[in-house]
SEKELO-34446 format. One record per residue: x, y, z of N, C-alpha, C in turn. Coordinates in steps of 0.02 Angstrom, whole numbers, plus 50000, padded with zeros to 5 digits. Layout:
<sites>
XYZXYZXYZ ...
</sites>
This chain:
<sites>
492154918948332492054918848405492714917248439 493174919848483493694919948529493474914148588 493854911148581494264905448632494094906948705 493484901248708493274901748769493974901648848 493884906348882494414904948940494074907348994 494544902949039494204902749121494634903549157 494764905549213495354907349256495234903049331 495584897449332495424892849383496064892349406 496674892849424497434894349429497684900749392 498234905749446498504908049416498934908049352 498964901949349499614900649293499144898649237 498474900549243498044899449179498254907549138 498334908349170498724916749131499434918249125 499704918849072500344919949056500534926449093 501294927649118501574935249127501414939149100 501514940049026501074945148979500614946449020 499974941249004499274944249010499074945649074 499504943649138499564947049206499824953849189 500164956149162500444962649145500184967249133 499594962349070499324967549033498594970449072 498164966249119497874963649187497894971849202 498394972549228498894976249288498634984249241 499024984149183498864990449137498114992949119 497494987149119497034991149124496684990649179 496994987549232496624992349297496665000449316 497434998849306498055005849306497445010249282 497275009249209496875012749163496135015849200 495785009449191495035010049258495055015949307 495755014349340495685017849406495915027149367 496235027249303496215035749305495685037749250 495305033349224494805036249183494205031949187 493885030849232493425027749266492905028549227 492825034749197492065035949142492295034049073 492885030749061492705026849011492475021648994 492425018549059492205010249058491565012049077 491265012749123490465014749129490075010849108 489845009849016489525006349002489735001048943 490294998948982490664993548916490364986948915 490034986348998489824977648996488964978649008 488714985248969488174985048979487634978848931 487294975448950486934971248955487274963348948 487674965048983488104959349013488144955349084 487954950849070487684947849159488314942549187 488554944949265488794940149295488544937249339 488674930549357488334925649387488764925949458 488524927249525488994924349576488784920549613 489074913749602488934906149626489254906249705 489134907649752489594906649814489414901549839 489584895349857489484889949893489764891349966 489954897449980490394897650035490464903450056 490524905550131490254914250131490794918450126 490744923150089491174929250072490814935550080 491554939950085491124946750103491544951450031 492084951550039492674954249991492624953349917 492594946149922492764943449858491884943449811 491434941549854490964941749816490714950549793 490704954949835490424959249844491014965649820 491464961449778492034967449724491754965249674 491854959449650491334955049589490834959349564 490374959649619489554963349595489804969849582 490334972449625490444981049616490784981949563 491174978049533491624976249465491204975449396 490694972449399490214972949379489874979849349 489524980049419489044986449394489284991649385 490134992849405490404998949374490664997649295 490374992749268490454991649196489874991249174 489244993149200488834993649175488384987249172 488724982349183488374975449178487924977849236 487624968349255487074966049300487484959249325 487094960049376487364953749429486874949249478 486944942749445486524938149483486714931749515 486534927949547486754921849581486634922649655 486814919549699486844917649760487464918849817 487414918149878487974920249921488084915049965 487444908649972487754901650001487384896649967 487764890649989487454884649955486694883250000 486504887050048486074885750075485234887850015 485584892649982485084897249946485124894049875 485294890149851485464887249802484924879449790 485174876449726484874869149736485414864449741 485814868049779486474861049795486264859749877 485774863449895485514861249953484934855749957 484784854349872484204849149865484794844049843 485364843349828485734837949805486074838649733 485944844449698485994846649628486814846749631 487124842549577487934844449580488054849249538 488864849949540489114859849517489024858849434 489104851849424488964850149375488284854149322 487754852249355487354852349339486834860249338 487254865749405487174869149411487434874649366 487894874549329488434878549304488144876749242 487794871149206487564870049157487124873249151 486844874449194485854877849207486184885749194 486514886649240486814895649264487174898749202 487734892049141487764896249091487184897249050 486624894449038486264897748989485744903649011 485974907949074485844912949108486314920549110 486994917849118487444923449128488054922449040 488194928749056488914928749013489504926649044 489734925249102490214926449140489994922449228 490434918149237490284916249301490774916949342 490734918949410491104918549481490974913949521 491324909349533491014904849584491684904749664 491224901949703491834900949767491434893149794 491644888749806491704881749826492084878749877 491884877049943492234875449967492654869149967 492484864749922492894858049881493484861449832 494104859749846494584858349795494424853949736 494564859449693494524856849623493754856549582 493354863249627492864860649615492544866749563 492974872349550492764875449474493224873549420 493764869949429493944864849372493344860149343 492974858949379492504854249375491994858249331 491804864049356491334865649330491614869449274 492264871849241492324875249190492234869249124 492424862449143492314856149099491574857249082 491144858649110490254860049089490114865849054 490584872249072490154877449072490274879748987 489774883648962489834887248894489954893848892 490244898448958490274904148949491094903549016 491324908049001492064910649069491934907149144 492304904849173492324903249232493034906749277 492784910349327492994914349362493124909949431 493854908349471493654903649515493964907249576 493304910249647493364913649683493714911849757 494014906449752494024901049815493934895349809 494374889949827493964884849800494594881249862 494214880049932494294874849974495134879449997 495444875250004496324876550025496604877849962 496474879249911496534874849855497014882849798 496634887649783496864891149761496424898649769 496494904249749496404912549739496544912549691 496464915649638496774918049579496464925549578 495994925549601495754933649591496154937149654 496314934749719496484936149742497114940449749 497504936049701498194934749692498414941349639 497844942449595497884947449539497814953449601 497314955049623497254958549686498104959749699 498434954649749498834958749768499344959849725 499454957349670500014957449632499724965949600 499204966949568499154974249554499354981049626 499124979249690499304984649753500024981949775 500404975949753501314976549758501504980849708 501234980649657501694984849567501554990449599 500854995849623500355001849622501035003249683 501114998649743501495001649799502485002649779 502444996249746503134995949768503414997949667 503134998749640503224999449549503624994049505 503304989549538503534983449520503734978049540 503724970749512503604966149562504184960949531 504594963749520505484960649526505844963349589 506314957749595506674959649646506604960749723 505914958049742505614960449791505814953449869 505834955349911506084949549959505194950549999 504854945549999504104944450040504014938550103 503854942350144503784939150204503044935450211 502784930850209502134927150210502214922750284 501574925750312501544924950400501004921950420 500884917150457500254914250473499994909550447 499524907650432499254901250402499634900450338 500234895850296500334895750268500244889850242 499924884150288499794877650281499234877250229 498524879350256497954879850224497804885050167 498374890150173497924897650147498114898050090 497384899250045497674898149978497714903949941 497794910049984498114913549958498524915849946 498954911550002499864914050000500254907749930 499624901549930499844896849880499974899949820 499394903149792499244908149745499744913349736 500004917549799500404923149772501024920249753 501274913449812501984911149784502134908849688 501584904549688501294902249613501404907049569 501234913849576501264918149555501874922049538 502234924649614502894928349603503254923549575 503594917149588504004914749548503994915049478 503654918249447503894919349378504094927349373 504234930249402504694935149409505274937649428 505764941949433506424941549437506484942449504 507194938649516507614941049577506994942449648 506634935049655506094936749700506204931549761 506244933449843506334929149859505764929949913 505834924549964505314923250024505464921750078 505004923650127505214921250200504594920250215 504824913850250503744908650262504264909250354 503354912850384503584914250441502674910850473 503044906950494502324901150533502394896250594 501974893850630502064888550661502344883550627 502574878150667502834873450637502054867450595 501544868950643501004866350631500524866550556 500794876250534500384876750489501154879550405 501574874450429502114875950373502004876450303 501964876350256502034878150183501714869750168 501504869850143501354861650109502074858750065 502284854550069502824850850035502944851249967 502184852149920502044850449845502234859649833 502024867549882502234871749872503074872049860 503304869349935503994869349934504474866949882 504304862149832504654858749802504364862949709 503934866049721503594872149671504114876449670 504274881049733504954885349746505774883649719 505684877749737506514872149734506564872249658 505894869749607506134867549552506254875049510 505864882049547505894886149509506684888249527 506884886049589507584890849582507724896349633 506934897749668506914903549690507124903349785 507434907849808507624908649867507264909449927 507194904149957506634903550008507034903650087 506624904250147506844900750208506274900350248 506364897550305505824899450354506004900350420 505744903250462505824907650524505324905750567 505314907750648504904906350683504744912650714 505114917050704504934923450729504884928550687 504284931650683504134937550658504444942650653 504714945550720505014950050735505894948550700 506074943450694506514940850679506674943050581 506224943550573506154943550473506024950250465 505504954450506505564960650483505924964250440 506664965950465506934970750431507144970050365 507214964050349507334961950270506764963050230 506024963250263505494961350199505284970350164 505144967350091504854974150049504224974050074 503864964850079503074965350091503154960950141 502754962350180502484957150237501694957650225 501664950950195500784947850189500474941250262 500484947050285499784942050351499184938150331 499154931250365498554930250350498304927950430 497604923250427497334924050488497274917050485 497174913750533497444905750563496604905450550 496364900150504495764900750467495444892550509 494854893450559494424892450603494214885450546 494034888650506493494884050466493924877450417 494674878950425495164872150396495314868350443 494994869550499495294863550556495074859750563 495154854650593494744848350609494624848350680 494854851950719494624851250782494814858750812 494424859050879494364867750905494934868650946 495354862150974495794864151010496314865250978 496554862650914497164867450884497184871850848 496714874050827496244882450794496514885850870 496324884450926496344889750993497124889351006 497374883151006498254883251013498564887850967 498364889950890498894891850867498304899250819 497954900350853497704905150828497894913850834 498444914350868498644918250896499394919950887 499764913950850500534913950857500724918250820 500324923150779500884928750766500534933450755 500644940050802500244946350793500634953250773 500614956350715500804960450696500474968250753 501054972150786500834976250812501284981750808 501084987550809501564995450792502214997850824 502114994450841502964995450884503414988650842 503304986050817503654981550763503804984350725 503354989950685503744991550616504254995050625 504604998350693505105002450698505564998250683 505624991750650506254988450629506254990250548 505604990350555505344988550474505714994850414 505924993850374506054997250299505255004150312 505435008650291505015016150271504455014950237 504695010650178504175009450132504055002850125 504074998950164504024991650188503024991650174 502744987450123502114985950140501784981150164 501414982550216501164978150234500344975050216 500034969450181499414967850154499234961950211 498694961450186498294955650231497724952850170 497644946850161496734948050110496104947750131 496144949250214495674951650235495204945250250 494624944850291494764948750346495234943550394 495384950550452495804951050483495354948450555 495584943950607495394942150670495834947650719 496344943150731496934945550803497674947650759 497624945350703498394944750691498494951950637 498274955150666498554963450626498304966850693 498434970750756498274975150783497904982550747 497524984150789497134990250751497594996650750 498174996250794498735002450788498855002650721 499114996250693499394997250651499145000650576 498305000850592497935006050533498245010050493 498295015150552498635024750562499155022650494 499825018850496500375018350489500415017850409 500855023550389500585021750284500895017850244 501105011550305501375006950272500695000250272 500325002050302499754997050324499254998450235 499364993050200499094992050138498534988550107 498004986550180497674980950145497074982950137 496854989450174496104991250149496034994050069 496784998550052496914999049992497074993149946 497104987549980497374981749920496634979449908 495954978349981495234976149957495094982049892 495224986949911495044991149847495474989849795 495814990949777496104984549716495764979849699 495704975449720495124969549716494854971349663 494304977749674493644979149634493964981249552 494434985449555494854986749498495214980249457 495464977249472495724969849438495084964249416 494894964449462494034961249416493724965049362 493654971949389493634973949331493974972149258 494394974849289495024972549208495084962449178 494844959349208494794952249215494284950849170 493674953149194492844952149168492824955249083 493464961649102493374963348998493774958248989 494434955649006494684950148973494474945448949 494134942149005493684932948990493044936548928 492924940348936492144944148887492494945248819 493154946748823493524947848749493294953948743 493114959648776492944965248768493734970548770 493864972148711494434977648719494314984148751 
</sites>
């Protein structure tokens, strides 16, 4: 029997096996009828403590285009963590149900918690401010698919960079690749967390930060938007102060590089204008589709299915 593994941090996966990640999505996406029925009678569990639209609902489609089945929940309301039941105890119950679990939590640290219980893969979909990892595979497969590779690349990360754990995730991520640098473009309010910054410093890697958007453009390969996230605040009046401080709109990219991409991980409020759709540098409805392809390739991994 192969070595139970769970993917709760990116860096629970070596470069290699991000690589190798990358190669059978690549795969998935040009021979789609070979996978079909690889995870047939194979069940995933999706635990959402927290509402998703993207992340849960590539999962199930990741899934059933492998032929598996898919069960679990979409809030803690629907669950028995609404009677008091901890993740503990739930994840104990749920592995002797599924092969494979997804969960999203809005507590940090809280599918670490539950991969210590569980007897089958733990998949961790969100978890508070805290981390993405599926996410992160997401965009790291639509940077390689756009740009053919993910050395050397200079990335602009805009907007919530305080809370969002998906820009935590991608930084976590690119630094183990070559010649990669960054530009954190935010309020002063929602800056990089300190424990990121000093993540960057020890790796070596070339950072700055900016206050203007328009200002960083022309240098970036990627500009990744995110959206000033309502539900990390503690109060409504500085969600409304700074919900707005940076809006990507079409008359900007005329600074921008040709093949400059631009992603978001969705969804999107105010801070991507709808001009900017049209434009075939606008990458993120193609990066949600990605999504479904890298889970894919994920779910044969943790399953040990070649």
């Amino acid at each position: 029997m192969s070595e139970l593994r769970h993917l709760i941090s990116i860096t629970d996966l070596s470069v290699e096996e991000v690589d190798h990640l990358i190669e059978v999505a690549d795969d998935i996406i040009e021979n789609p009828e070979a996978y079909q029925e690889i995870c047939r009678h194979k069940k995933l569990a999706t635990l959402f403590f927290e509402p998703s639209t993207r992340t849960r609902l590539s999962f199930t489609a990741a899934m059933m285009e492998l032929g598996g089945n898919v069960l679990g929940f979409d809030q803690a309301a629907s669950s028995s963590a609404s009677k008091g039941e901890s993740v503990s105890d739930t994840i104990t119950m749920v592995s002797c149900y599924a092969d494979i679990i997804a969960m999203r939590h809005p507590k940090e640290g809280a599918p670490f918690v539950a991969a210590r219980r569980a007897t089958v893969p733990i998949i961790n979909g969100g978890d508070g401010g805290h981390f993405h990892p599926t996410q992160t595979l997401t965009d790291l497969l639509t940077i390689h698919r756009k740009k053919g590779s993910l050395d050397g690349l200079t990335i602009g990360l805009c907007g919530d960079l305080k809370f969002g754990r998906t820009v935590h995730s991608l930084i976590e991520a690119m630094i183990r690749y070559k010649d990669v640098r960054f530009v954190m473009i935010s309020p002063v309010e929602l800056d990089l967390p300190s424990y990121v910054k000093e993540m960057l410093d020890a790796a070596g890697v070339e950072w700055k930060e900016v206050r203007s958007l328009e200002e960083a453009i022309p240098e970036l390969d990627v500009l990744y938007m995110t959206r000033v996230q309502r539900e990390r605040f503690f109060n409504e009046e500085d969600y409304i102060r700074l919900k707005d401080s940076f809006v990507l709109r079409r008359k900007m990219l005329d600074a921008a590089k040709d093949d400059m991409v631009v992603m978001h991980p969705l969804p999107r409020v105010n801070e991507i204008s709808v001009d900017v759709d049209d434009d075939p540098r606008a990458a993120y409805f193609y990066q949600a589709l990605m999504g479904k392809y890298i889970r894919m390739a994920l779910i044969l991994f943790l399953l040990g299915i070649k």
